[in-house]
MDAnalysis code that builds the backbone (N, CA, C; Angstrom):
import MDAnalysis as mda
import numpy as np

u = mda.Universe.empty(591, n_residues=197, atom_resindex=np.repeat(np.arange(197), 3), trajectory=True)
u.add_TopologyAttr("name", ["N", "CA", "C"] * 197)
u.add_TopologyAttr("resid", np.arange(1, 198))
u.add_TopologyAttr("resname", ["UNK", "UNK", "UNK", "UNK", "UNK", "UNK", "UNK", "UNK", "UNK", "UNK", "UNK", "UNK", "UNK", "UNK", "UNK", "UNK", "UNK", "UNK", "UNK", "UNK", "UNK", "UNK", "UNK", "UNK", "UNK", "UNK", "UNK", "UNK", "UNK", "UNK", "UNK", "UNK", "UNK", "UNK", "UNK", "UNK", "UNK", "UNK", "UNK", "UNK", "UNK", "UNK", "UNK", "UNK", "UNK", "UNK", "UNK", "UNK", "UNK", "UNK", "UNK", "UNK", "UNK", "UNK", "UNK", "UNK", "UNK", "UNK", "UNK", "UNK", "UNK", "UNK", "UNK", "UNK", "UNK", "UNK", "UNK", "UNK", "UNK", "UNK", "UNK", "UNK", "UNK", "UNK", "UNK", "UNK", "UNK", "UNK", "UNK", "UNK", "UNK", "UNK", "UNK", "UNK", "UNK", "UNK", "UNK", "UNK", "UNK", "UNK", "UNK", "UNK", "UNK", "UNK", "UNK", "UNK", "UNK", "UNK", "UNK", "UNK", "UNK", "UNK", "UNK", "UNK", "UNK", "UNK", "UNK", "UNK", "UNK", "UNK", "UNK", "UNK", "UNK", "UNK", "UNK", "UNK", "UNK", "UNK", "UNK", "UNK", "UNK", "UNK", "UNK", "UNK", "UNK", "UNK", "UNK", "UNK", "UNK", "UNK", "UNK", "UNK", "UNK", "UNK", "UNK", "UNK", "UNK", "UNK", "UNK", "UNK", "UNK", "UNK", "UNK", "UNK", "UNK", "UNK", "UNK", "UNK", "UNK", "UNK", "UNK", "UNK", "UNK", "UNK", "UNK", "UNK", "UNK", "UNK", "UNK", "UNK", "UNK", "UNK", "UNK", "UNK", "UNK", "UNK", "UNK", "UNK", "UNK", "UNK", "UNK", "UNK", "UNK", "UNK", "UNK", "UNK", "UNK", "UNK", "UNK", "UNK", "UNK", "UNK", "UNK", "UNK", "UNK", "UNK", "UNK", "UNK", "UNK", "UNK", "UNK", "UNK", "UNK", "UNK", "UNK", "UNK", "UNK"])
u.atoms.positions = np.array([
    [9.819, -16.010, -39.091],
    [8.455, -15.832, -38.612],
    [8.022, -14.390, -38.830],
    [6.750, -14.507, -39.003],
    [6.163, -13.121, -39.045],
    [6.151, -12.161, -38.130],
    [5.832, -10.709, -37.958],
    [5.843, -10.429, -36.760],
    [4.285, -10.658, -35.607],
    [4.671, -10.647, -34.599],
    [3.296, -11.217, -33.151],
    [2.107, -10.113, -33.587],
    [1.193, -10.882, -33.486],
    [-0.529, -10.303, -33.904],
    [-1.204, -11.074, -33.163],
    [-2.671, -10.392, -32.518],
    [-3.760, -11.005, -31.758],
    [-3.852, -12.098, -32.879],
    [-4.132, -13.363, -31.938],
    [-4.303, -14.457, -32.605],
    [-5.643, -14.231, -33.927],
    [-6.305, -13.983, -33.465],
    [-7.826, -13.673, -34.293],
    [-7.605, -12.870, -35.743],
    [-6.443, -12.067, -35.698],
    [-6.371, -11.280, -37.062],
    [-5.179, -12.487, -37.942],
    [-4.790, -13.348, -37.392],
    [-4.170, -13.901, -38.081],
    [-5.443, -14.928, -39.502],
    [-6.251, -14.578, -39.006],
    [-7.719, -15.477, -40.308],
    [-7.873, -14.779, -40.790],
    [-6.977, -13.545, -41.332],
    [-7.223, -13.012, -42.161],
    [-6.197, -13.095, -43.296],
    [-4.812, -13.983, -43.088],
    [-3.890, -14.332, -44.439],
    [-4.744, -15.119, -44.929],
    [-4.347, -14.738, -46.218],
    [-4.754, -15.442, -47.504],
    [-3.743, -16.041, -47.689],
    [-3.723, -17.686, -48.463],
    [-3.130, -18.447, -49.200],
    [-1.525, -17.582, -49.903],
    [-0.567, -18.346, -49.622],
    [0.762, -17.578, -50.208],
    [1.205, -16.384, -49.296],
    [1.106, -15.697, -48.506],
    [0.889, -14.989, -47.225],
    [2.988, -15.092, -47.024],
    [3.621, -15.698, -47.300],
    [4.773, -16.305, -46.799],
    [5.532, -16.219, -48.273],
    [5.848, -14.705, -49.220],
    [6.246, -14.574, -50.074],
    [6.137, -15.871, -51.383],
    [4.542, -15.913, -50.891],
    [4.152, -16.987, -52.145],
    [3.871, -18.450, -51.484],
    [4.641, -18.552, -50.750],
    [4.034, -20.035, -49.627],
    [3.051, -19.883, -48.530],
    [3.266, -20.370, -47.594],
    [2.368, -20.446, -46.325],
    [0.619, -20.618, -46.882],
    [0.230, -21.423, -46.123],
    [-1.580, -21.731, -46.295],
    [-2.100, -20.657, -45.731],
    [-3.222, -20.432, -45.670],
    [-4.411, -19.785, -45.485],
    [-4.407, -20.012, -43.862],
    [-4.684, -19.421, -42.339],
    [-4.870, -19.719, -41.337],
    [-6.374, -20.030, -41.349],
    [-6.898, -21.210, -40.816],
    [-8.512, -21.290, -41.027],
    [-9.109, -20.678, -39.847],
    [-10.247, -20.245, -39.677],
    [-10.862, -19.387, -39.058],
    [-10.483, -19.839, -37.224],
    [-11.454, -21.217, -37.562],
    [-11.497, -22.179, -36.135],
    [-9.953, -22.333, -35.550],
    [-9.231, -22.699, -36.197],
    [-7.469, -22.021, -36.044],
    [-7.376, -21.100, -34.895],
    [-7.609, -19.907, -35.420],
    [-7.355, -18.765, -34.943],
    [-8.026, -18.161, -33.581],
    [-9.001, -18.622, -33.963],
    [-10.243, -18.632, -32.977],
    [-9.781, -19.411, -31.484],
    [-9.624, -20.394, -31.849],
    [-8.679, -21.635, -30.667],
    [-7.794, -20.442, -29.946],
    [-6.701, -20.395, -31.142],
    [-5.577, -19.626, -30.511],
    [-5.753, -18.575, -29.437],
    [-6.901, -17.768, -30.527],
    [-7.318, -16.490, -29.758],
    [-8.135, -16.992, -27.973],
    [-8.826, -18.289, -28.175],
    [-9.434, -18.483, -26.452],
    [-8.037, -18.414, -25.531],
    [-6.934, -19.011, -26.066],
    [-5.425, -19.300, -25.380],
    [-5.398, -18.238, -24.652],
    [-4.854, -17.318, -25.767],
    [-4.250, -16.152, -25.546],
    [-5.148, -15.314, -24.917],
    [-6.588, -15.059, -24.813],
    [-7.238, -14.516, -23.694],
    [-7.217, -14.624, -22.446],
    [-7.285, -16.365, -22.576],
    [-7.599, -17.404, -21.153],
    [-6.234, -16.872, -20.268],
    [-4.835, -16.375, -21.001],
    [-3.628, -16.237, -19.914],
    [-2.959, -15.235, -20.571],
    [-3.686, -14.125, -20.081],
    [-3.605, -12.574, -20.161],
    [-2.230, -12.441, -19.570],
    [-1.833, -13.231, -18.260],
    [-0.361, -13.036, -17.425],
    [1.117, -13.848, -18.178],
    [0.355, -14.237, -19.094],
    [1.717, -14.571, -20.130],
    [1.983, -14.453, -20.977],
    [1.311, -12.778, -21.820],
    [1.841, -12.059, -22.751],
    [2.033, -13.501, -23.820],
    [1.536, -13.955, -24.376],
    [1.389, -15.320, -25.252],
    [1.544, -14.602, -26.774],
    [2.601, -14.319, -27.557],
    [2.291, -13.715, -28.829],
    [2.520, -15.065, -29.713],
    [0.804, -14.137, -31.095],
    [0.685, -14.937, -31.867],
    [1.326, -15.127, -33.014],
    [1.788, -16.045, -33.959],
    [2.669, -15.750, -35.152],
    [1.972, -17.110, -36.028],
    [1.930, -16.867, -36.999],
    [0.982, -17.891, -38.675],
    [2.254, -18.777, -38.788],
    [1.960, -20.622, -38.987],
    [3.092, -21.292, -39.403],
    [2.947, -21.296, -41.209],
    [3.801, -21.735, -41.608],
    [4.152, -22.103, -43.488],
    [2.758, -22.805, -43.624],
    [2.516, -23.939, -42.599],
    [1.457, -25.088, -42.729],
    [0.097, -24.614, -42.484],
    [-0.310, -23.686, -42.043],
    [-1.421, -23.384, -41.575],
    [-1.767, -22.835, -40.287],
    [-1.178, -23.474, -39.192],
    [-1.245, -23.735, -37.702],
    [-1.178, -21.895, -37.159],
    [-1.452, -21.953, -36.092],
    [-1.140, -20.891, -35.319],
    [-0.058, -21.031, -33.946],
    [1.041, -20.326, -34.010],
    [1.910, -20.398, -32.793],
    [1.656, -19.564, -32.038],
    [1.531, -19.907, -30.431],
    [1.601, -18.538, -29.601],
    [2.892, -19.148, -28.664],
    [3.845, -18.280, -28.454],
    [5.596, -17.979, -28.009],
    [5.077, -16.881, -26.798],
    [5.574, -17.612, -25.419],
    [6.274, -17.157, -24.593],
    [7.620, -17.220, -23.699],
    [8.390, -16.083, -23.734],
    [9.392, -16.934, -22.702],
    [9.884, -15.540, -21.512],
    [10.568, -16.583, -20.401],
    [11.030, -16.036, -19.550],
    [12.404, -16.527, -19.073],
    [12.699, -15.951, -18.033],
    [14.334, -16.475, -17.606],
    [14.106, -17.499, -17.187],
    [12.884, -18.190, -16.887],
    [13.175, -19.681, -15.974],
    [12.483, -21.077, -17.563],
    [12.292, -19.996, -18.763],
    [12.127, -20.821, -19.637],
    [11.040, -20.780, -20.892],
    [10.755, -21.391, -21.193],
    [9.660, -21.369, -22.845],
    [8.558, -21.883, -23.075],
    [7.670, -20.896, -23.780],
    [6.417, -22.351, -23.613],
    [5.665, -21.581, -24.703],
    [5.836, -22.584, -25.750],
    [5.070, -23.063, -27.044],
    [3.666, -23.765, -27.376],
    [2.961, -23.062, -27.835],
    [1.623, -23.322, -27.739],
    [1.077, -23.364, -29.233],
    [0.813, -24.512, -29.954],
    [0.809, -24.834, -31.375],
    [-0.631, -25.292, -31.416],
    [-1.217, -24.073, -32.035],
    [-3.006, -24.860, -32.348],
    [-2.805, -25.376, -34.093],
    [-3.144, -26.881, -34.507],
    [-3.089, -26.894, -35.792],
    [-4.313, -27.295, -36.404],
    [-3.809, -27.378, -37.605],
    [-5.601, -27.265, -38.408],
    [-5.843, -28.763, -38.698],
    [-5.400, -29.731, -37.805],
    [-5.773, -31.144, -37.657],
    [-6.419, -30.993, -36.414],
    [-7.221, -29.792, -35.706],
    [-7.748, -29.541, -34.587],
    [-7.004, -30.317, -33.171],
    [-5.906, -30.059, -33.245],
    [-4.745, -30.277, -31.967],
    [-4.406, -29.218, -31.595],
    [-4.139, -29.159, -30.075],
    [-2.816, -28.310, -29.457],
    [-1.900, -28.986, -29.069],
    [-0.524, -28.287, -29.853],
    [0.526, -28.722, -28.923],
    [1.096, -28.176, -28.021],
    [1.660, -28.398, -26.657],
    [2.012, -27.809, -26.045],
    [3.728, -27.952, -25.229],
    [4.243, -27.744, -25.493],
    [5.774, -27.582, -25.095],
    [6.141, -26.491, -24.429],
    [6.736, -27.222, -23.176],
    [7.222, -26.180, -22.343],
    [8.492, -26.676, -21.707],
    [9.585, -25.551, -22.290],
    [10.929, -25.644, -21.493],
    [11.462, -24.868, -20.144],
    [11.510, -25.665, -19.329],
    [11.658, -25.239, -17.614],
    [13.159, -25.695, -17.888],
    [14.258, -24.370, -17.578],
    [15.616, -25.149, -17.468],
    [16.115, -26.096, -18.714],
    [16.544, -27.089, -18.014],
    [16.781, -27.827, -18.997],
    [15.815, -28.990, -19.438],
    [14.588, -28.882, -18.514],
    [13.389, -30.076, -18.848],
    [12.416, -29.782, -19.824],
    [12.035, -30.627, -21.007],
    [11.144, -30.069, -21.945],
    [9.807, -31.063, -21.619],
    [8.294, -30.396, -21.418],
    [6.993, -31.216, -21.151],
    [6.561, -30.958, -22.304],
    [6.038, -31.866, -23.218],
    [5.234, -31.921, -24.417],
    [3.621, -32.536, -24.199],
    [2.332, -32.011, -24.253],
    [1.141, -32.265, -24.182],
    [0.383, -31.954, -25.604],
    [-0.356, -32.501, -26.043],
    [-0.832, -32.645, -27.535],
    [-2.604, -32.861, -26.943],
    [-3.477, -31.769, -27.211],
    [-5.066, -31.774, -26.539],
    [-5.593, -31.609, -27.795],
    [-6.586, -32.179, -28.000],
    [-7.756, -32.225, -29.325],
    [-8.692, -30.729, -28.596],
    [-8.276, -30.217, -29.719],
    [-8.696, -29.040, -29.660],
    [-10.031, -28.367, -28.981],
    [-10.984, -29.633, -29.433],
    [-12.353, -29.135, -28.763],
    [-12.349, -29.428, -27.475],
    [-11.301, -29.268, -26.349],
    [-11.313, -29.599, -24.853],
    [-10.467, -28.366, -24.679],
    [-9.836, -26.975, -25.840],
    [-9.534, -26.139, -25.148],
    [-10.419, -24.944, -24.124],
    [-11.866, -25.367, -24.731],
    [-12.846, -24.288, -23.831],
    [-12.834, -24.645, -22.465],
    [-13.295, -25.974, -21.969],
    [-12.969, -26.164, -20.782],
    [-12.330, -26.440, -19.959],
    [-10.970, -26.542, -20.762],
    [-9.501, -26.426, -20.388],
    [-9.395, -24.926, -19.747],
    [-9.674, -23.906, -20.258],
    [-9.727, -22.543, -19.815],
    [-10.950, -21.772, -18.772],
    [-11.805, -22.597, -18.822],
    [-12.971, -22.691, -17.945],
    [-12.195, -22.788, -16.912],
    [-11.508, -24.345, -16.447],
    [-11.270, -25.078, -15.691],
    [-9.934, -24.190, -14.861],
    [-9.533, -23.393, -15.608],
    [-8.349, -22.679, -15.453],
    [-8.977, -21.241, -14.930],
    [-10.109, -21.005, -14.892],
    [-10.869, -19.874, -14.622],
    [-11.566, -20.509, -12.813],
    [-11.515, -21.388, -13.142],
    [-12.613, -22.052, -11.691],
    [-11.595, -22.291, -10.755],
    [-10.400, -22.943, -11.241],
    [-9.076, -22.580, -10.110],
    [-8.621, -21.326, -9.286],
    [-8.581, -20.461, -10.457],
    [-8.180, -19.110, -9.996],
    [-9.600, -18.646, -8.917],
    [-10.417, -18.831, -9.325],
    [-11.997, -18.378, -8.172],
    [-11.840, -19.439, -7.103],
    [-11.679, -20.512, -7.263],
    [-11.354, -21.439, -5.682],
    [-9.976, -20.893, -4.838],
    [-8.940, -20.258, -5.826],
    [-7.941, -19.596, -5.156],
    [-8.221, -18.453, -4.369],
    [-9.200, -17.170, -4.739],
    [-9.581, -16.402, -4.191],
    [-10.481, -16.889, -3.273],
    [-11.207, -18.116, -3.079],
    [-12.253, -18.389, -1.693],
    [-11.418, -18.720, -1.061],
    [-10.796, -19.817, -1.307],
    [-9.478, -20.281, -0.163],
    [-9.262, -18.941, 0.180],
    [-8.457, -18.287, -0.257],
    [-7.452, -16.947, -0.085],
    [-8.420, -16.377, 1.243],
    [-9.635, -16.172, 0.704],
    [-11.378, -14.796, 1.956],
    [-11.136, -15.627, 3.156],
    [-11.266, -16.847, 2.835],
    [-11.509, -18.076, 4.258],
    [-10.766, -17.897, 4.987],
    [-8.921, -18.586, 4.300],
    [-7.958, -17.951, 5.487],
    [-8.258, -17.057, 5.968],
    [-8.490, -15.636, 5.373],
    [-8.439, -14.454, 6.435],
    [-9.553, -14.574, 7.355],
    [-10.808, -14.767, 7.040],
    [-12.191, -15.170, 7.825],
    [-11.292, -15.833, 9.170],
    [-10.879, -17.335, 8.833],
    [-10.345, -17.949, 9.856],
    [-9.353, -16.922, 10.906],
    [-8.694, -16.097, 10.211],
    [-7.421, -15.731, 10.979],
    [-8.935, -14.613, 11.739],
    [-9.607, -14.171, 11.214],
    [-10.340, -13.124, 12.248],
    [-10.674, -13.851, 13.504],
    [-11.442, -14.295, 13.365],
    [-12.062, -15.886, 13.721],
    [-11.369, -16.137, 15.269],
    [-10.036, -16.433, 14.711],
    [-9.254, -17.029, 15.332],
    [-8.620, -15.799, 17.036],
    [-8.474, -14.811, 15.974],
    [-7.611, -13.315, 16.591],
    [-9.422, -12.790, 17.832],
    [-10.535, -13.093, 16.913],
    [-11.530, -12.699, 18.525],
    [-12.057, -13.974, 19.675],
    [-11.496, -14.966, 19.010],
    [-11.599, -16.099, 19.969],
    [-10.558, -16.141, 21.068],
    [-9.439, -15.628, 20.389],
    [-8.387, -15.275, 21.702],
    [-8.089, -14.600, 22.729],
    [-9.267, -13.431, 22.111],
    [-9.569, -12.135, 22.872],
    [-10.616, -12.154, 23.666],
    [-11.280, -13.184, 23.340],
    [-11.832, -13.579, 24.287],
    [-12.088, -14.273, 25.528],
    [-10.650, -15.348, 25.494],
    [-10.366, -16.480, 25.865],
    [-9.352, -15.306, 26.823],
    [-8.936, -14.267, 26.368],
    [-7.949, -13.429, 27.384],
    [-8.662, -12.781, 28.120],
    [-10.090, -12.301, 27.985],
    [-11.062, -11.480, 28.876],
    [-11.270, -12.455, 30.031],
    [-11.491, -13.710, 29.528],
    [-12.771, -14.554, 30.803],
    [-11.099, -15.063, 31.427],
    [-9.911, -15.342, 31.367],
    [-9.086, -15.682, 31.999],
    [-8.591, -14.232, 33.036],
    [-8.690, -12.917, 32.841],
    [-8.789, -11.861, 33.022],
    [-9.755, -12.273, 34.507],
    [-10.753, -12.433, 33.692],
    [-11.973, -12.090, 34.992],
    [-12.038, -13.248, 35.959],
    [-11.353, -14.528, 35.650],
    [-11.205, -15.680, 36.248],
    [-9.993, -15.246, 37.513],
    [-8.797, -14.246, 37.186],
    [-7.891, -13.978, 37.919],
    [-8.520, -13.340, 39.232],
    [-9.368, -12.452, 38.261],
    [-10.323, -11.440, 39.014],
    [-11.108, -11.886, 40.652],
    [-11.406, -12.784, 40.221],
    [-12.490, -13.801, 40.684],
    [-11.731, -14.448, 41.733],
    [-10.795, -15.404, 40.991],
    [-9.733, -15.974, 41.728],
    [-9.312, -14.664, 43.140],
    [-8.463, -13.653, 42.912],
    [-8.449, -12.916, 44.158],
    [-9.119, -12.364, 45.048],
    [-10.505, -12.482, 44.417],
    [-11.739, -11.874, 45.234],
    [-11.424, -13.293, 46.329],
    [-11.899, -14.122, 45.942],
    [-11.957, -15.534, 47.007],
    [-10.937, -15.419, 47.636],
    [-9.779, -15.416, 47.561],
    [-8.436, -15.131, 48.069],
    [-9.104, -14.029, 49.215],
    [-9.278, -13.422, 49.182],
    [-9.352, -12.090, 50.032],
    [-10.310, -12.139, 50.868],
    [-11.535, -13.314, 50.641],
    [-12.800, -13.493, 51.282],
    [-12.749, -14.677, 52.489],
    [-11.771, -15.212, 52.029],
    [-10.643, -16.361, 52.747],
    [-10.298, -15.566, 53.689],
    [-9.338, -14.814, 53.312],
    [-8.528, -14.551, 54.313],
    [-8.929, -13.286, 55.259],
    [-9.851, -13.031, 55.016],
    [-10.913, -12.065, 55.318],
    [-12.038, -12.902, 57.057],
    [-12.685, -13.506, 55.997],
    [-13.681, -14.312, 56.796],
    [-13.311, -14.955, 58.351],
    [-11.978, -15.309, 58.737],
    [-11.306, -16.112, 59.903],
    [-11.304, -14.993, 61.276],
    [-10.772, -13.532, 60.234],
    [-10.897, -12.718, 61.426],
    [-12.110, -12.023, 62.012],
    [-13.486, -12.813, 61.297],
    [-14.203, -12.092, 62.010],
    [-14.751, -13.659, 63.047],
    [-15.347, -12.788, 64.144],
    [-15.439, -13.921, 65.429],
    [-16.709, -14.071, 65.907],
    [-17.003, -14.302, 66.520],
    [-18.289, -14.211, 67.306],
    [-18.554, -13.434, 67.641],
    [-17.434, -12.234, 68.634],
    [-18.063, -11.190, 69.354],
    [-17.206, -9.985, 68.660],
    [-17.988, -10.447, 67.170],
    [-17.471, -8.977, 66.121],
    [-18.922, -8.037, 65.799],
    [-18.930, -7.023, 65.461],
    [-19.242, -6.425, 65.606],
    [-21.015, -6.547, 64.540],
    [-21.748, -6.340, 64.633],
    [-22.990, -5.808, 63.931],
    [-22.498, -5.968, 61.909],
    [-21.612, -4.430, 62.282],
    [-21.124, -3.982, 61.012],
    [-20.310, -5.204, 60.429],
    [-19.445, -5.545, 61.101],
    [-17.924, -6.836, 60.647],
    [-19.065, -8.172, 60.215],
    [-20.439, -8.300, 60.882],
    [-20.807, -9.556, 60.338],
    [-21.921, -9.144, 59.306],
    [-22.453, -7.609, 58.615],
    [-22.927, -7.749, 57.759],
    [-21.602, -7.554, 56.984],
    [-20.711, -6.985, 56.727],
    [-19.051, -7.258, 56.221],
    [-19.245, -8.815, 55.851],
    [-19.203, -9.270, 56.155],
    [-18.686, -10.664, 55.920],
    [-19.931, -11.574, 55.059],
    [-20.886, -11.339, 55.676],
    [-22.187, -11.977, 54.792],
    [-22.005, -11.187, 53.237],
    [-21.719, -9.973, 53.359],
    [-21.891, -9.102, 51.812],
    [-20.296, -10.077, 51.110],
    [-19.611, -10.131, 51.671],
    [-18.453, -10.885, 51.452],
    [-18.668, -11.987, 50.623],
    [-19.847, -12.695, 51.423],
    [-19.849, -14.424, 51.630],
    [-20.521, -13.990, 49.949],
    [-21.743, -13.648, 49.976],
    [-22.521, -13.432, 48.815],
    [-21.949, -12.789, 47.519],
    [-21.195, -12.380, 47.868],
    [-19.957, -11.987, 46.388],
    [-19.211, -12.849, 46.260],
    [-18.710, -13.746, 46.848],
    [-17.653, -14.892, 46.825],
    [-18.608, -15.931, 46.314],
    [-19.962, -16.058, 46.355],
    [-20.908, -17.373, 46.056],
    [-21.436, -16.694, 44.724],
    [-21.492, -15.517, 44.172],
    [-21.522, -14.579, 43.017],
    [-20.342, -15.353, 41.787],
    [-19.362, -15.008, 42.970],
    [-18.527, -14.945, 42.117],
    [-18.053, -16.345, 41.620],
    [-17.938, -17.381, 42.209],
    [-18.014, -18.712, 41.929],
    [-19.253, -19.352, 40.795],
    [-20.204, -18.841, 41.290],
    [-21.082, -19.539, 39.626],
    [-20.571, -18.788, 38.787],
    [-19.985, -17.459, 38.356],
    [-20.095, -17.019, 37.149],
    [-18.354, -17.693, 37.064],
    [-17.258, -17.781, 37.985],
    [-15.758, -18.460, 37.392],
    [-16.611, -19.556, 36.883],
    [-17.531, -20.526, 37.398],
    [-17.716, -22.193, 36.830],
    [-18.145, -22.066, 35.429],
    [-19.004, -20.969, 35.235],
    [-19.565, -20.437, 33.998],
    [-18.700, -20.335, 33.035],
    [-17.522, -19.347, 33.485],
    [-16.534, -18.850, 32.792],
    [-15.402, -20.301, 32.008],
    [-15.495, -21.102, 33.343],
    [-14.217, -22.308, 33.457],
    [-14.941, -23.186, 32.162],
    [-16.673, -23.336, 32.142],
    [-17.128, -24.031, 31.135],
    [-17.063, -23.526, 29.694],
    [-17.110, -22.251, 30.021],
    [-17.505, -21.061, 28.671],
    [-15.713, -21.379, 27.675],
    [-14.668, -21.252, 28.823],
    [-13.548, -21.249, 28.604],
    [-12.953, -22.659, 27.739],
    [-13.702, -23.669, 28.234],
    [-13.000, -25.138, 28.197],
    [-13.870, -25.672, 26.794],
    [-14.558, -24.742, 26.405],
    [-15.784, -25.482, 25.265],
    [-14.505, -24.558, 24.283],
    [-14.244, -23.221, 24.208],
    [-13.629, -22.140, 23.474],
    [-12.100, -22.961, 23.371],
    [-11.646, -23.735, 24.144],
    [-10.488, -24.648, 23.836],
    [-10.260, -25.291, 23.034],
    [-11.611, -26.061, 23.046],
    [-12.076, -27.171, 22.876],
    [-12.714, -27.329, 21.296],
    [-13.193, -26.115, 21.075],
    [-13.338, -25.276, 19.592],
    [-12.050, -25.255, 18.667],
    [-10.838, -24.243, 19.370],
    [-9.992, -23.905, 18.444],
    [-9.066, -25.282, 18.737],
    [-8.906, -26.036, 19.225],
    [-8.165, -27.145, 18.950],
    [-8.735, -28.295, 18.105],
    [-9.653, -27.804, 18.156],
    [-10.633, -29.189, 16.806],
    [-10.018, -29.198, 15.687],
])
């Protein structure tokens, strides 16, 4: 084989190219090859001219090989050795554009997926922080009543002026504080009720 060249300069052998053999690479040939070898920049794909005409692009790695044969019967072939398994695919050539399109629209649905997760994980990380504030202020709440309880018994009848506005300011923070826990208990149980959907 010759040595690896951008697919595209290979339309430029002439006939005999192969110490007197090898065909001519035809333009549309090369052209094919060359969408390949753009379309998957991450696999270093080098190009090399066959005897017959065709264009090869050769990659390999430690986990294996993959052969990419555009020929001038407007086919790709495609062979790829994983290990010891060989996949052979044979595409009429005029389906390599949106073969690489299609391979372009994956990689962009990979990056939205990819924004979303994180969106979600934000999402997720101030819904919790929130769900830790109103349980916070629910505790809050919770001991105020506790204290308004146990508060309220000792004052009597013949308490004092001061001890029974004490206790009314009491009563009215404890009746405060109960619509905004029910608020909270609803605010809380919808925010559950959200992230478990």
């Amino acid at each position: 084989m010759a040595d690896p060249r951008p697919a595209r300069t290979l339309a430029l052998l002439k006939a005999g190219w192969l110490d007197g053999d090898g065909e001519a690479i035809p333009r549309p040939v090369a052209e094919a090859a060359q969408i390949i070898q753009d379309a998957n920049p991450d696999l270093n794909l080098l190009a090399f001219p066959t005897a017959e005409g065709d264009v090869s692009l050769e990659a390999a790695s430690q986990d294996g090989r993959l052969s990419v044969r555009v020929t001038c019967d407007h086919t790709v072939e495609v062979d790829v050795l994983h290990g010891s398994q060989l996949l052979s695919v044979t595409v009429p050539a005029g389906q390599i554009a949106p073969l690489t399109q299609t391979g372009e629209r994956v990689r962009q649905l990979e990056r939205e997926v990819a924004r979303l997760r994180g969106r979600t994980h934000e999402i997720q990380a101030a819904e919790m922080a929130k769900r830790a504030h109103m349980e916070a202020r629910l505790a809050y709440y919770d001991n105020l009543r506790d204290q308004v309880r146990e508060w309220l018994p000792r004052v009597g009848a013949g308490s004092s002026i001061f001890n029974l506005h004490q206790a009314v300011e009491l009563q009215a923070q404890l009746d405060a504080a109960r619509r905004e826990a029910d608020d909270l208990h609803r605010q809380l149980a919808a925010l559950r009720q959200g992230t478990s959907g």
